[in-house]
C-alpha positions, 0 to 999 in steps of 0.5 A, spaced: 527 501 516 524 508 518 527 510 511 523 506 508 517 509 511 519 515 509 519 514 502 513 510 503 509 516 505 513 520 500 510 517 495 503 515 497 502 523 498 504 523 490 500 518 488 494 522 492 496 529 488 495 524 483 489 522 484 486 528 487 488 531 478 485 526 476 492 523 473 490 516 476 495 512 471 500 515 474 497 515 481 497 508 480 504 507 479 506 511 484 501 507 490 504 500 487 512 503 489 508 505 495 505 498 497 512 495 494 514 499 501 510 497 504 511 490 503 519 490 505 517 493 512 511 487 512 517 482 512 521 485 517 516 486 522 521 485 529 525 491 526 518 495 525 516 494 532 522 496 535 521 503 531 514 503 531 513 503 525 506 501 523 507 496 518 500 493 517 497 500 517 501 502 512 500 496 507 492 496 509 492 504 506 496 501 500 491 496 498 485 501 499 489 506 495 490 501 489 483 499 489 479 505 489 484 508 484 483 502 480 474 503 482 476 510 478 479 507 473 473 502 471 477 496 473 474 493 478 477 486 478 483 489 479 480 493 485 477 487 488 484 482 488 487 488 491 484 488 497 482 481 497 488 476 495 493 479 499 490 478 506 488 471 504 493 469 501 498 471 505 499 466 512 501 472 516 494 475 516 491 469 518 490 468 526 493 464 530 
């Protein structure tokens, strides 16, 4: 898992590089291989716990990252079901 985490934070500091040229098409690509990390280490939350790895944290970062980069492109229906729609829809957010 921490090889996940690694790659994760790889890429996020890409995509930031990216974004902070103003290369947003290729910042956004990165940061969707960065949420699809972070998705991985999301369903395996007892394996990141063991190895403190902040898994919800990680994904959190991810959606903002998309939706801003998704703001500066003037796609704003991308940017709010980036932020929206995986908390709602999935039932790990809810509480219990």
């Amino acid at each position: 898992m921490k090889h996940i985490e690694e790659y994760w934070e790889t890429l996020t500091v890409s995509a930031n590089d990216f974004s902070y040229t103003g290369n947003f098409e290729q910042a956004l690509s990165v940061y969707q291989e960065a949420l699809y990390r972070a998705e991985v280490l999301n369903n395996h939350r007892s394996d990141c716990s063991e190895h403190n790895i902040p898994f919800m944290q990680l994904y959190i970062i991810c959606c903002n990252n998309l939706s801003t980069t998704y703001i500066k492109l003037g796609k704003l229906k991308y940017a709010e079901k980036s932020i929206v729609l995986p908390v709602v829809s999935d039932e790990r957010w809810w509480p219990r």
